[in-house]
Phi, psi and omega in degrees: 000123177276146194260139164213140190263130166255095178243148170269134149282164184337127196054012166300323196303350145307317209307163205073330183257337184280143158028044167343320179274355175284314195234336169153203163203033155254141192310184154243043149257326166296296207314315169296344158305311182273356156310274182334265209308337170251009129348276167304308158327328176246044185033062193244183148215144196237163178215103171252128164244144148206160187208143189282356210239121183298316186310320186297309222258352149256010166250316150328318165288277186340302179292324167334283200325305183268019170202351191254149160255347182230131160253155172223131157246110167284081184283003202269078136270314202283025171296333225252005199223339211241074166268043172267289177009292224275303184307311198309297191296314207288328202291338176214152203288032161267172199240127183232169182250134165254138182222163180219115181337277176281165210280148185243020165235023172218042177202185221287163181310342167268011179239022209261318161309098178253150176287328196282308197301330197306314199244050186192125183329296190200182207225110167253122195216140180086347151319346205050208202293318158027288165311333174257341172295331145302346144301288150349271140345343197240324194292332191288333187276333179280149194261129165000180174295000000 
């Protein structure tokens, strides 16, 4: 069974209530439901974290190395900002995904730059909650650590 870390970055823990016409108006307690259930559909078994504090969220990447075979990641603010983040993903052999509700290249010039993407398999952006049930999916395909 592939093991996969669902981590949210700083202020997902909004998405339904932040800026609706930007990131969406389904909650992260659905979105993580349906993260679970489509897991599950696909014989995966998952873990969603999420946290506003970059430290948390690079010790959380650290802790993968014993148990994820996939990371999928929302960093985002810290897409645009975080290279402990960035060091963290390149520092262990895992194959992570980035993904972002909104297309972050139709959107102001400083958010248009990921920090993240360099050191991460491919990049799903614009999709809404979408993006991660397609990371999923993409996760099912990757050959082990």
């Amino acid at each position: 069974m592939k093991k996969v870390l669902v981590i949210h970055g700083p202020n997902i823990n909004l998405i339904g209530q932040r800026e609706p016409e930007v990131y969406g108006s389904v909650s992260i307690s659905d979105i993580n439901r349906n993260i679970e259930e489509k897991a599950k559909s696909l014989g995966m078994e998952v873990k969603i974290v999420q946290s506003n504090h970059e430290g948390e969220i690079v010790t959380t990447i650290q802790q993968a190395m014993n148990w994820a075979d996939c990371i999928i990641i929302n960093p985002a603010a810290y897409t645009h900002t975080s290279v402990a983040i960035r060091d963290a993903i390149s520092s262990i052999n895992i194959p992570t995904i980035e993904v972002h509700l909104s297309n972050i290249y139709k959107r102001e010039d400083f958010r248009q730059k990921s920090f993240i993407a360099p050191v991460t398999i491919g990049q799903i952006s614009g999709f809404g909650d979408q993006g991660y049930y397609l990371a999923l999916e993409a996760a099912l395909g990757l050959k082990g650590k």
